[in-house]
BAGULO-769950 format. One line per field, with one value per residue (C-alpha): residue number from 1; residue in three letters; x, y, z. Coordinates in nm, 3 decimals. Layout:
n = [NUM|...]
res = [ala|...]
X = [X|...]
Y = [Y|...]
Z = [Z|...]
// end
This chain:
n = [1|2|3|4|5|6|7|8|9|10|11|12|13|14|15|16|17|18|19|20|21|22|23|24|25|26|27|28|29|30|31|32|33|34|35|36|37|38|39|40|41|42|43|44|45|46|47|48|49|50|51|52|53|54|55|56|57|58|59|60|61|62|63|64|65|66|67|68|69|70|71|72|73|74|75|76|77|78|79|80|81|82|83|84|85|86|87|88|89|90|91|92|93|94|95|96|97|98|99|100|101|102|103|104|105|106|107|108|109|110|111|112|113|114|115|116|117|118|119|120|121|122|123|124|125|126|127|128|129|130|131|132|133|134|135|136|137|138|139|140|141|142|143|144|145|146|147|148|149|150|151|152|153|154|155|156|157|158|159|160|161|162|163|164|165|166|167|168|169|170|171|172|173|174|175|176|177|178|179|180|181|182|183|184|185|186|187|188|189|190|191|192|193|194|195|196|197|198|199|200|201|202|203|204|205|206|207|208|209|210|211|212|213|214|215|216|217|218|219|220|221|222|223|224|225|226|227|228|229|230|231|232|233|234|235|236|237|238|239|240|241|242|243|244|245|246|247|248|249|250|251|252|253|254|255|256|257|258|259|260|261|262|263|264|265|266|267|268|269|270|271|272|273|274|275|276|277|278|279|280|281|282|283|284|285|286|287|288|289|290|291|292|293|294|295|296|297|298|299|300|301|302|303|304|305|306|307|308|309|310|311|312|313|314|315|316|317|318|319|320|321|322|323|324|325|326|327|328|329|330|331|332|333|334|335|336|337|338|339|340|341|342|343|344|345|346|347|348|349|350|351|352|353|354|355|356|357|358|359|360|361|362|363|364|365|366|367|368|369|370|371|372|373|374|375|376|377|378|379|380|381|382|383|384|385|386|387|388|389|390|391|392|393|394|395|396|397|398|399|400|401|402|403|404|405|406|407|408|409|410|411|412|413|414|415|416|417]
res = [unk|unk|unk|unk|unk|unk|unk|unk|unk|unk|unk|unk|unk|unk|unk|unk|unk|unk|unk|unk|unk|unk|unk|unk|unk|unk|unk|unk|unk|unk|unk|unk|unk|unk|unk|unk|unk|unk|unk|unk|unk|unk|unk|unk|unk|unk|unk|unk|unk|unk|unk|unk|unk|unk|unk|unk|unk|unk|unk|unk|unk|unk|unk|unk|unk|unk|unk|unk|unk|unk|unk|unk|unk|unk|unk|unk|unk|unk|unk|unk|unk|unk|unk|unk|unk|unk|unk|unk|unk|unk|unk|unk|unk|unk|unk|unk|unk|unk|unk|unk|unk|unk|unk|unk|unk|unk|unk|unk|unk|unk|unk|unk|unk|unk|unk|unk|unk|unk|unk|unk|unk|unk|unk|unk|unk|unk|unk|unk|unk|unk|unk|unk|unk|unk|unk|unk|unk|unk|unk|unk|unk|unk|unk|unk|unk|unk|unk|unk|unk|unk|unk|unk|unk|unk|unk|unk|unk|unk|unk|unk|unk|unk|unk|unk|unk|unk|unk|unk|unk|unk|unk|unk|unk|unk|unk|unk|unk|unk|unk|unk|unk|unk|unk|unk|unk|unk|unk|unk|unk|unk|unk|unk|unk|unk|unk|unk|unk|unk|unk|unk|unk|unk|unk|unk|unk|unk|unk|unk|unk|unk|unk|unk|unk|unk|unk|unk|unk|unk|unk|unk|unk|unk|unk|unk|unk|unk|unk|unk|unk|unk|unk|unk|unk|unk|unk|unk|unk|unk|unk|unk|unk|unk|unk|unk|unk|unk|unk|unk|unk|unk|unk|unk|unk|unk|unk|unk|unk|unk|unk|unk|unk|unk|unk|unk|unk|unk|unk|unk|unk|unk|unk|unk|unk|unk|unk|unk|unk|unk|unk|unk|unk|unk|unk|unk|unk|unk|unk|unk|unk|unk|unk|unk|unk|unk|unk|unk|unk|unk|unk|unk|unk|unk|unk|unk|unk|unk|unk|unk|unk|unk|unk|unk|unk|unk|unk|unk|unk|unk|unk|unk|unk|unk|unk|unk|unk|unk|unk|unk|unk|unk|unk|unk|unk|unk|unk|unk|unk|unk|unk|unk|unk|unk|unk|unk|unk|unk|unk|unk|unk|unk|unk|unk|unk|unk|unk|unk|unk|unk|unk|unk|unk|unk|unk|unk|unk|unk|unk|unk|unk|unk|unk|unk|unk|unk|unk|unk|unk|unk|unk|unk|unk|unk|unk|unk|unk|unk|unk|unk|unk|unk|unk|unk|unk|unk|unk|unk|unk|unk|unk|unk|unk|unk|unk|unk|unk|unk|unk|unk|unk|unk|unk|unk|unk|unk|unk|unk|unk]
X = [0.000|0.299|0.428|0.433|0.127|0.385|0.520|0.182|0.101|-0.164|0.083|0.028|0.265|0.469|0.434|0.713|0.974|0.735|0.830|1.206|1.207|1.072|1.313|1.525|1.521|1.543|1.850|2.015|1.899|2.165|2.426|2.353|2.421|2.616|2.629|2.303|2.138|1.998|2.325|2.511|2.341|2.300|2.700|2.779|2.549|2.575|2.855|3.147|3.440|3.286|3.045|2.682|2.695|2.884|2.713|2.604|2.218|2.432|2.275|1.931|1.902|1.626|1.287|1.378|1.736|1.624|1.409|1.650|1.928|1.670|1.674|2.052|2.064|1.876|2.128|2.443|2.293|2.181|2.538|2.893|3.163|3.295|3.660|3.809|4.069|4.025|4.054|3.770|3.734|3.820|3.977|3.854|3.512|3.351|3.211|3.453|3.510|3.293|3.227|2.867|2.739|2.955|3.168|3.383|3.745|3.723|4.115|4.280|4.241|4.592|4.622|4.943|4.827|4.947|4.683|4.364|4.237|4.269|4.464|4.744|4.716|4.823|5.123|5.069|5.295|5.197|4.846|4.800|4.779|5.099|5.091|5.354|5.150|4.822|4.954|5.122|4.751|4.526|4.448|4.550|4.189|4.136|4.437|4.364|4.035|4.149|4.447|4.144|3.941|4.056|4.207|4.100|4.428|4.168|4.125|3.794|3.598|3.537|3.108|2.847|2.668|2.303|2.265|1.905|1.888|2.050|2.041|2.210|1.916|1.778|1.396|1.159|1.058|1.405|1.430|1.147|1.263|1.601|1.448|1.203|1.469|1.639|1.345|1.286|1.664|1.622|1.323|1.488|1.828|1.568|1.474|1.810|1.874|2.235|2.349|2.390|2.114|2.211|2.502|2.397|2.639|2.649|2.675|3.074|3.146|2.985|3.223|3.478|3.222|3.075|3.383|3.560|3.214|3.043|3.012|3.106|2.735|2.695|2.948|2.856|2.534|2.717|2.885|2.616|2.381|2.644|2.675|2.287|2.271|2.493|2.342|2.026|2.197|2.324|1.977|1.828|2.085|2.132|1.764|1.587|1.418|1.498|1.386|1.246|1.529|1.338|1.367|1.824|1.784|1.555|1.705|2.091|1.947|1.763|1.952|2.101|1.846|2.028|1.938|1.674|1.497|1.190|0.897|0.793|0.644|0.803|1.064|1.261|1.455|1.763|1.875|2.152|2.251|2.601|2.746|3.112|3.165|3.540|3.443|3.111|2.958|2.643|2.535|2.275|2.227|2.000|1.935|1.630|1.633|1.362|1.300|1.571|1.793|1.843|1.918|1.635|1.817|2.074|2.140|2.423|2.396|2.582|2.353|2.385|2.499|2.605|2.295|2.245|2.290|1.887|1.754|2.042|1.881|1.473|1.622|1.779|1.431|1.301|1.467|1.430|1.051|1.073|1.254|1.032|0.748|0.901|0.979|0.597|0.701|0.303|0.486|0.803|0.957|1.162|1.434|1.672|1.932|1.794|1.548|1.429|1.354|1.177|0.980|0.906|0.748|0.557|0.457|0.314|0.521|0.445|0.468|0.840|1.163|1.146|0.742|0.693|0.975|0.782|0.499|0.586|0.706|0.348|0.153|0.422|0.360|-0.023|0.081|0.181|-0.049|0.187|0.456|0.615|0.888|1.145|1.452|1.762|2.118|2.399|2.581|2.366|2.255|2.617|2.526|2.328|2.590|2.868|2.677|2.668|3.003|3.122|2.891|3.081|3.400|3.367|3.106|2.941|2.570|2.510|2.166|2.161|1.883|1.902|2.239|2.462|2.680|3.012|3.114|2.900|2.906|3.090|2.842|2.596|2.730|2.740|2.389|2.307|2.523]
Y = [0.000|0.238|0.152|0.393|0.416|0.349|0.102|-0.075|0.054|0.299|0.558|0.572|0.712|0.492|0.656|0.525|0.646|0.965|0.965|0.945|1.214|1.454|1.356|1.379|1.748|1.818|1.622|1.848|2.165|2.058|1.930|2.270|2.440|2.329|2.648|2.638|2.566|2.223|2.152|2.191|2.029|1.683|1.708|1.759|1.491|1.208|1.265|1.499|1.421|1.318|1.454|1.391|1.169|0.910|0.946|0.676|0.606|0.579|0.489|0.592|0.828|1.096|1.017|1.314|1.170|0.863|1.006|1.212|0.926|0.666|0.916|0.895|0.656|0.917|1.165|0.946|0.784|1.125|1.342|1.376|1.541|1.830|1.834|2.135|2.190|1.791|1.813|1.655|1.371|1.051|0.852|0.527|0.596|0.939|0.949|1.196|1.094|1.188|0.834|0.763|0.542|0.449|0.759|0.593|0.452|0.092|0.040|-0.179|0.020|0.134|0.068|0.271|0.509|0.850|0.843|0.889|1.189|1.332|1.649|1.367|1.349|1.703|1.859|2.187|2.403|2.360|2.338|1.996|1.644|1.436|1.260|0.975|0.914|0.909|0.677|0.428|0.442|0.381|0.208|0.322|0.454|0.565|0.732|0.900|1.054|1.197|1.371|1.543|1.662|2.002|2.185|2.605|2.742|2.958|2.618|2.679|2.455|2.071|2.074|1.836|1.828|1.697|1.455|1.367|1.667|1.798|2.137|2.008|2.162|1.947|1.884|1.649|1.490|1.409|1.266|1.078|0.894|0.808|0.677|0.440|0.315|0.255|0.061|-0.141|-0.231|-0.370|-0.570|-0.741|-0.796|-0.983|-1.216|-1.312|-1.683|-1.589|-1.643|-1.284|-1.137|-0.930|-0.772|-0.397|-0.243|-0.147|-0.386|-0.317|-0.302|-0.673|-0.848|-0.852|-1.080|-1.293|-1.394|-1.448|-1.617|-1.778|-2.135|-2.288|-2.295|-1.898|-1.837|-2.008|-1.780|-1.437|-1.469|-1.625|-1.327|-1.039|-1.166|-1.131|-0.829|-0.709|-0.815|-0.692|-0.351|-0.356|-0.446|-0.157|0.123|-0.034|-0.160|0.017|-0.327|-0.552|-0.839|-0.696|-0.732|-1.092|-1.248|-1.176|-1.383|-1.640|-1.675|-1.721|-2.031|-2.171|-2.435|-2.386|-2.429|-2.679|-2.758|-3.066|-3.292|-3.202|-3.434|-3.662|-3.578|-3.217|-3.069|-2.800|-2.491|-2.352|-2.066|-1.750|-1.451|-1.291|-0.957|-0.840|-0.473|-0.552|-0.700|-0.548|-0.864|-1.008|-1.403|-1.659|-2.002|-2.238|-2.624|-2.848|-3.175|-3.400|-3.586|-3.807|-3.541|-3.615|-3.310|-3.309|-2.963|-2.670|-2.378|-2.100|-1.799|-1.432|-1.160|-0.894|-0.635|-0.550|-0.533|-0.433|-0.772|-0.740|-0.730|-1.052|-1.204|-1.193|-1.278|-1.574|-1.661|-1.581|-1.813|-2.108|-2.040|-2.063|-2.328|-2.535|-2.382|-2.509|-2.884|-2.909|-2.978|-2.969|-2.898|-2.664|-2.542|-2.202|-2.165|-1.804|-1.688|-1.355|-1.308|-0.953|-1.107|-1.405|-1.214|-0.929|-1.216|-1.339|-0.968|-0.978|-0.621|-0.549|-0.205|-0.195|-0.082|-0.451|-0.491|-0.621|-0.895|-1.007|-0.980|-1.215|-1.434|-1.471|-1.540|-1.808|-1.957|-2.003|-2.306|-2.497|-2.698|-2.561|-2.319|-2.196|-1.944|-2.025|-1.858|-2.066|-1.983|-1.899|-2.142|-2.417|-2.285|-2.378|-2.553|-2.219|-2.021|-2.209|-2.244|-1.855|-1.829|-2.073|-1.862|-1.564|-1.697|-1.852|-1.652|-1.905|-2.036|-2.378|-2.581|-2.900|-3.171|-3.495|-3.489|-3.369|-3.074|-3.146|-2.819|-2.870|-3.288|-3.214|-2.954|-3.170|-3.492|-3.216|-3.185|-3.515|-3.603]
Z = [0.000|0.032|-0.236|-0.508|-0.780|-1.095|-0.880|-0.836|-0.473|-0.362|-0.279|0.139|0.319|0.550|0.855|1.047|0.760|0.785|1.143|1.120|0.857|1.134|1.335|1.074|1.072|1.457|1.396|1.122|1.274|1.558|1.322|1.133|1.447|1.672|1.955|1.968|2.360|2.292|2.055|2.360|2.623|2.424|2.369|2.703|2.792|2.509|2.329|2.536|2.336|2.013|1.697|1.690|1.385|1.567|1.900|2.102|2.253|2.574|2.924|3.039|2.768|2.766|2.597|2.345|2.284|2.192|1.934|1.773|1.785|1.624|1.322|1.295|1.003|0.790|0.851|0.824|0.466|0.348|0.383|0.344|0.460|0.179|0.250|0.382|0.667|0.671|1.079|1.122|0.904|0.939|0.662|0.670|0.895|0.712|0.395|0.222|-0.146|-0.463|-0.558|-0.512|-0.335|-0.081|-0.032|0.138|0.027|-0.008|-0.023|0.257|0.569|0.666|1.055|1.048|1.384|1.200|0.930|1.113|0.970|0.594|0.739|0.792|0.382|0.298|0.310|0.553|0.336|0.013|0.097|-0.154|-0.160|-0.034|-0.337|-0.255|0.095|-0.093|-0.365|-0.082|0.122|-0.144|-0.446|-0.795|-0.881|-0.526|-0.512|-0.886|-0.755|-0.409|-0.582|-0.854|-0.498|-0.503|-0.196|-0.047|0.047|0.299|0.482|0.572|0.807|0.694|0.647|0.613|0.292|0.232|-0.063|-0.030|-0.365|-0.642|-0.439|-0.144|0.073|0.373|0.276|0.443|0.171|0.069|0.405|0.406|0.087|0.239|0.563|0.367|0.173|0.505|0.624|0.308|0.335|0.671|0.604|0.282|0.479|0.770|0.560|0.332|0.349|0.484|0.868|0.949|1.135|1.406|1.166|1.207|0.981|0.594|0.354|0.284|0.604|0.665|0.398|0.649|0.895|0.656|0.542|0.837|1.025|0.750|0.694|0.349|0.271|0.349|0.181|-0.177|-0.095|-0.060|-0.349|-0.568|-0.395|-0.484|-0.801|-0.833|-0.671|-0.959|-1.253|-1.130|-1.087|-1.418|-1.604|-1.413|-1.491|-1.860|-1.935|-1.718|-1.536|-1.262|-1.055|-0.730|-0.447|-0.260|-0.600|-0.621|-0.309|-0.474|-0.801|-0.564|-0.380|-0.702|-0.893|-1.190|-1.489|-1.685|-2.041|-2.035|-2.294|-2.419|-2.372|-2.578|-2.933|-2.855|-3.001|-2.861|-3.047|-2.910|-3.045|-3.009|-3.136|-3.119|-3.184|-3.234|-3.254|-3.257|-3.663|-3.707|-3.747|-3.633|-3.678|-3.545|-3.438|-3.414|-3.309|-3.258|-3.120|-3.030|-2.705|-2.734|-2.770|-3.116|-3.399|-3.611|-3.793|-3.725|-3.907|-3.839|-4.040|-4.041|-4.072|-4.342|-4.082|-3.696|-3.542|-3.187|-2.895|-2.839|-3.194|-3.296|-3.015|-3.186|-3.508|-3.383|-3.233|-3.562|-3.735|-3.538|-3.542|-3.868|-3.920|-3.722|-3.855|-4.224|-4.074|-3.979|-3.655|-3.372|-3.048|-2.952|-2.684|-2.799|-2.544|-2.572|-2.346|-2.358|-2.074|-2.237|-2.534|-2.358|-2.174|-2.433|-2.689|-2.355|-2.307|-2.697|-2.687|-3.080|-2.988|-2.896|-3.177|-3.273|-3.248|-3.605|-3.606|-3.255|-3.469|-3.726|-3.453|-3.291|-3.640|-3.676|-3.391|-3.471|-3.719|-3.400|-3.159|-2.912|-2.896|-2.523|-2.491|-2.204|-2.119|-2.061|-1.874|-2.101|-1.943|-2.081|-2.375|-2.532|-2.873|-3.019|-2.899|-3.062|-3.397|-3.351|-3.301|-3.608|-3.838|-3.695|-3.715|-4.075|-4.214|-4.379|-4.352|-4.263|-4.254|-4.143|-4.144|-3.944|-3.929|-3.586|-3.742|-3.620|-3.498|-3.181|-3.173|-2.815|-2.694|-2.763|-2.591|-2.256|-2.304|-2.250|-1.926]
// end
């Protein structure tokens, strides 16, 4: 229900991120100003020595404390530091860098007891970098971007910026967005199939646990998860879609979706596309076989020009539709490596850039009994691909009918293990 109404929600607010937000901005009118009355008494209570941002709840803490501090996690997410006399942020702990996302450096922590703070990075009488000391501390690309962060010779005071807008402004709404993220975070993180509940730290900072504490078991999870989480990441910056954050978890613990025989009287179609922009080339392949895992025909075939991954991809389903559709085969099984394409000739998306090939593809498929789309792993979809690849390679086209083509005998020997 709080989800948003593009999102498929009703577009409720969430009351307890609401919440947090308020508190939220009690919490950066005291970072804002810290000589203000109330500023000042909750430091010399809660946090004498220390900053605000990495106060503790403490003992017996006030009702009104406890409030504010609860809302901490808004603040912490929603800044960084913007480097300036550097006395006051720490290297390894404050968010500091202009790499988004984390903020932080993710280079080996130097434990060397001098380099606490970034003031021990620059030199005090050239007002710059130490560039050797910065280039021994962090990584190459680390090192590259602090040494472009450029340095006031007026040395003003380090501040805390807001990054909840483009404007740098602390709003509520901003606020509110972070702290439901927040929430959403901790609710998906409850329920992960890994052994580390009770871990109340950021996801970087809980590599160092997992892999230390985890069993073998957790940690074939992590990294099958991480990977997950990746891909995902990349389909949604790239393609704009991805899986919704339960199902990275899901697909992680889900075997491996192996390449099986079809049942019997079905066929099934294979097929692949591949582009090289390295030889502007673009090629297909193609393979049925029948429940005994027998070829019944294979074609490779290099298209007329480099076309883009997607669009190789619907021609190579094209073509095996085809194909089928010219062997009279009653029941197939199309199975593509491409899960857009899958799930866009699911979708019947005839109104997309490649809408009319789809087309073609569905009025095809109404001289079958029965035609299903699947999609298939790359990793086992290795006898399409490798008829792409030898029409790529040789730039010849191939058909073959009841015969094994011998480019792929070995693939398809895996296949049947």
């Amino acid at each position: 229900m709080c989800k948003q109404k593009a999102c498929g929600g009703m577009g409720f607010r969430n009351l307890q991120a609401f919440n947090k937000a308020m508190l939220a901005k009690q919490l950066w009118r005291i970072v804002q100003n810290p000589q203000s009355h109330v500023a000042r008494v909750l430091k010399s209570r809660y946090f004498p020595t220390g900053d605000i941002l990495n106060a503790k709840l403490g003992n017996s803490p006030s009702y009104s404390w406890r409030s504010i501090h609860s809302s901490l996690e808004v603040i912490r997410k929603g800044t960084r530091w913007r480097v300036g006399n550097r006395k006051l942020i720490h290297i390894w702990d404050d968010k500091w860098l202009p790499t988004p996302f984390t903020y932080k450096p993710i280079s080996p922590p130097n434990n060397t007891p001098q380099f606490p703070m970034v003031s021990s990075l620059i030199d005090p009488m050239t007002k710059w970098w130490r560039v050797n000391l910065v280039r021994a501390t962090f990584l190459p690309f680390e090192a590259d971007t602090i040494l472009k962060i450029p340095l006031s010779h007026d040395l003003p005071e380090d501040k805390i910026n807001w990054l909840g807008n483009c404007r740098g402004v602390f709003t509520v709404k901003s606020a509110y967005h972070i702290a439901l993220n927040l929430l959403n975070s901790m609710s998906l993180w409850s329920e992960n199939p890994l052994s580390t509940h009770g871990i109340k730290k950021s996801f970087l900072d809980s590599i160092p646990y997992i892999l230390s504490h985890a069993t073998l078991q957790d940690l074939e999870l992590f990294f099958a998860i991480a990977w997950a989480v990746w891909f995902n990441r990349n389909r949604l910056v790239h393609e704009g879609n991805g899986l919704p954050p339960m199902q990275d978890f899901n697909q992680a613990r889900a075997p491996p979706s192996i390449w099986t025989l079809p049942p019997p009287r079905v066929h099934k179609i294979n097929v692949d596309g591949a582009s090289s922009e390295s030889d502007c080339s673009s090629s297909i392949g193609v393979v049925i076989r029948d429940s005994l895992g027998q070829v019944v025909a294979a074609l490779c075939k290099p298209l007329q020009a480099c076309f883009p991954t997607e669009l190789t991809e619907i021609m190579a389903v094209e073509q095996g539709v085809l194909l089928a559709q010219e062997l009279q085969l009653p029941w197939v099984i199309v199975e593509s490596d491409s899960s857009n394409v899958i799930q866009a000739i699911q979708e019947k998306a005839t109104g997309s850039s490649y809408g009319h090939i789809i087309q073609r593809i569905l009025q095809s498929c109404e001289s079958f009994e029965s035609c299903f789309f699947k999609h298939l792993s790359r990793n086992f979809n290795s006898v399409a691909h490798e008829l792409a690849q030898h029409a790529r390679r040789s730039g010849s086209h191939c058909l073959w009918k009841g015969v094994t083509p011998p480019v792929v005998a070995t693939f398809l020997q895996s296949d049947l293990l």
